[in-house]
Each structure stands twice: as structure tokens, then as C-alpha cells.
C-alpha positions as a Markdown table, in Angstrom:
| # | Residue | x | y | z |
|---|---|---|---|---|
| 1 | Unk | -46.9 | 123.7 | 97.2 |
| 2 | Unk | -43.7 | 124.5 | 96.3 |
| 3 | Unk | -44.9 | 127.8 | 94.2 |
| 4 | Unk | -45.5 | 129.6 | 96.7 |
| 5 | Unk | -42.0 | 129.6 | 98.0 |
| 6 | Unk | -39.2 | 132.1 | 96.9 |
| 7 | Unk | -36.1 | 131.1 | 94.9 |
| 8 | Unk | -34.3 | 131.9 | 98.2 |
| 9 | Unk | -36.8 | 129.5 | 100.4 |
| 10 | Unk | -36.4 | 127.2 | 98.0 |
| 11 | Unk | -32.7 | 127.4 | 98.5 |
| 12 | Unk | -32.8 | 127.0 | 102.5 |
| 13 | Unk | -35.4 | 124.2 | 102.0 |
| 14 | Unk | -33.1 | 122.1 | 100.1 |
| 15 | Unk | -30.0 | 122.8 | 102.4 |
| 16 | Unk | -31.9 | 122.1 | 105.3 |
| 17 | Unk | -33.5 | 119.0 | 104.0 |
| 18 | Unk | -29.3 | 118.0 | 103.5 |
| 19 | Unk | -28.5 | 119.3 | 107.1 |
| 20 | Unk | -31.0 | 117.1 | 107.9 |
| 21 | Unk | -30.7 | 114.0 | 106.3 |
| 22 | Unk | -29.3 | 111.8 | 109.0 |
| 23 | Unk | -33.1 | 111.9 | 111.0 |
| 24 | Unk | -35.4 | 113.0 | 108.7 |
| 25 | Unk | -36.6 | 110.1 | 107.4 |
| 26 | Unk | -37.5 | 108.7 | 110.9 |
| 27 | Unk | -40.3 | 111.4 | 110.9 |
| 28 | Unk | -43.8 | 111.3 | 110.2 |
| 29 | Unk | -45.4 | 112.9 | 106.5 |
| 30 | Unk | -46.2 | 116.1 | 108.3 |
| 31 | Unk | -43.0 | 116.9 | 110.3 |
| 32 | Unk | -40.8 | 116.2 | 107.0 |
| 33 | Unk | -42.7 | 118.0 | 104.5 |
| 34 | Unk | -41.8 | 121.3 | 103.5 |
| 35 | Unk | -44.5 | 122.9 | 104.5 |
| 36 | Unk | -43.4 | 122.1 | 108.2 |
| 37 | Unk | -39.6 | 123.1 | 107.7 |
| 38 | Unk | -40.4 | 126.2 | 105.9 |
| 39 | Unk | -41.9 | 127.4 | 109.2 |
| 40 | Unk | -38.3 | 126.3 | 110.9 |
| 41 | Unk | -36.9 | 128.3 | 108.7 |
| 42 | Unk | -38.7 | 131.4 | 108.4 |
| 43 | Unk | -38.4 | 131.2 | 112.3 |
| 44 | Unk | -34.9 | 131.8 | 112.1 |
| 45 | Unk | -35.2 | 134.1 | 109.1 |
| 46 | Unk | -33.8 | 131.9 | 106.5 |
| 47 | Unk | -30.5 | 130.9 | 108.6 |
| 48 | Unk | -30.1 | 127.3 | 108.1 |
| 49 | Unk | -27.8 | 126.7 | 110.8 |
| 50 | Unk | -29.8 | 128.4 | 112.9 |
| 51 | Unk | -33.0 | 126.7 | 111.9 |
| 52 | Unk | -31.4 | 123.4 | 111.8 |
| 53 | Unk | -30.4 | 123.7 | 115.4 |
| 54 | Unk | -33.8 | 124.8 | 117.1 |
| 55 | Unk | -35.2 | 121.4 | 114.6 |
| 56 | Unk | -32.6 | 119.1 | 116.2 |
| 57 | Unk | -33.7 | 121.0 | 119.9 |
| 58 | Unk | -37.0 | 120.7 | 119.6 |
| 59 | Unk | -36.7 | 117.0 | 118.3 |
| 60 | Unk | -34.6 | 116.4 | 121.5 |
| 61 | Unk | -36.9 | 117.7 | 124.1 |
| 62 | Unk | -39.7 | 115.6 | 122.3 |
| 63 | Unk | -37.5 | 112.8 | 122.7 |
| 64 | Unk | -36.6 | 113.2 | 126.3 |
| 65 | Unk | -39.9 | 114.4 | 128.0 |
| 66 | Unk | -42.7 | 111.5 | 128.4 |
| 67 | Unk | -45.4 | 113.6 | 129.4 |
| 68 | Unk | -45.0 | 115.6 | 125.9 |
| 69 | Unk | -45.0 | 112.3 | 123.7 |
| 70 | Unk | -48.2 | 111.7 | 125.7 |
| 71 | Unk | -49.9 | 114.4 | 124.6 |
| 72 | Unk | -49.0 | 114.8 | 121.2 |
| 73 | Unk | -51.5 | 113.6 | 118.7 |
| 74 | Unk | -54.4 | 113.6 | 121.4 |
| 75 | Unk | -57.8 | 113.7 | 119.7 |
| 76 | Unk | -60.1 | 116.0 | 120.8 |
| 77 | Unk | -63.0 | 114.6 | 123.1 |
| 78 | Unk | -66.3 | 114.5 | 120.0 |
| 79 | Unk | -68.6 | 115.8 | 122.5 |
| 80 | Unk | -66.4 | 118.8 | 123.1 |
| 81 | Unk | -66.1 | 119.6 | 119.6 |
| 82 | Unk | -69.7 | 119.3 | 119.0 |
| 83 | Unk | -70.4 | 121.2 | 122.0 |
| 84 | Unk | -67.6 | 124.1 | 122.2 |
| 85 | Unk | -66.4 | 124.5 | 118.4 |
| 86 | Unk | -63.5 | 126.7 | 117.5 |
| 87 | Unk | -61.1 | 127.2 | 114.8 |
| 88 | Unk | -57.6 | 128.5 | 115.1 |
| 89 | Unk | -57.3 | 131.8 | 113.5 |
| 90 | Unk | -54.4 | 134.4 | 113.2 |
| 91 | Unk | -51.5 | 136.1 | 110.7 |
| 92 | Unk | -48.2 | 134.5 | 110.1 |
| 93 | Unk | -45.2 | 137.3 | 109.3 |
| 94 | Unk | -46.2 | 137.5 | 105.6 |
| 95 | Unk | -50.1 | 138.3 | 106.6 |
| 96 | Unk | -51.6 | 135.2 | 105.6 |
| 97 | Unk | -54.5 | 134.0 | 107.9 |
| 98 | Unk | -54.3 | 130.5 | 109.2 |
């Protein structure tokens, strides 16, 4: 995974990871992995301050707002995804489809 960061992403993904130390480990595989914080990071175009402060916003309006807790990690009805299927589709800064 890591391979296809740069030197420089790899740099901000360790600082942030530090920045980050005191809640990080109260999150889920997903939100910790570095797959996740590189988007933080490109976000805020490598600025780990920056990053690390929309990170600790986000995590604080999660905290604070019921009805989002209740919809997060909602599965999808079957019969809707057997009857109306869809894919997410688009380009990320660098081009990549995802």
C-alpha cells in the first residue's frame, strides 16, 4: 500500500499518525489506516496541521450529532441492490478512477 505513496506522503503520514496518537487507536481498521489519512492529507495538500485539524473536526461533529452516528455504517436494503445496482465512479486529483 504504502508504494504508492511519495517520500513526501510518506513523511506527512508518519507526522500525522504522531499528531494523532492520543485518539487514533480508538478508531476502527478503516478510519486509522493510511489509506484513509492520506485522503486527510491530500485534502489539505500535505499540511499536517491543517489536515490534522479538519480530522479532529470531523471526528467531533461525528461525536456530537446522533442522527449521523445513526446513519453511518447503514447496509444497503438487498432488494434495492438487486433491483437498482450502482457503483461509485469518479477521478481523485491525481486521475485515478475510484
Amino acid at each position: 500500500m504504502t508504494s504508492q505513496f511519495t517520500p513526501e506522503e510518506r513523511s506527512a503520514l508518519k507526522e500525522i499518525r504522531e499528531s494523532l496518537s492520543d485518539i487514533i487507536d480508538t478508531f476502527d481498521e478503516y478510519d486509522s489506516s493510511d489509506k484513509n489519512l492520506i485522503r486527510w492529507l491530500r485534502a489539505r495538500e500535505l499540511n499536517v496541521k491543517k489536515a490534522e485539524h479538519m480530522f479532529r473536526k470531523s471526528v467531533k461533529y461525528r461525536e456530537d450529532n446522533e442522527d449521523f452516528r445513526q446513519l453511518q455504517y447503514q447496509p444497503f436494503p438487498e432488494h434495492m441492490l438487486e433491483e437498482y445496482p450502482f457503483r461509485f465512479l469518479g477521478y481523485d486529483k491525481q486521475g485515478v478512477i475510484g
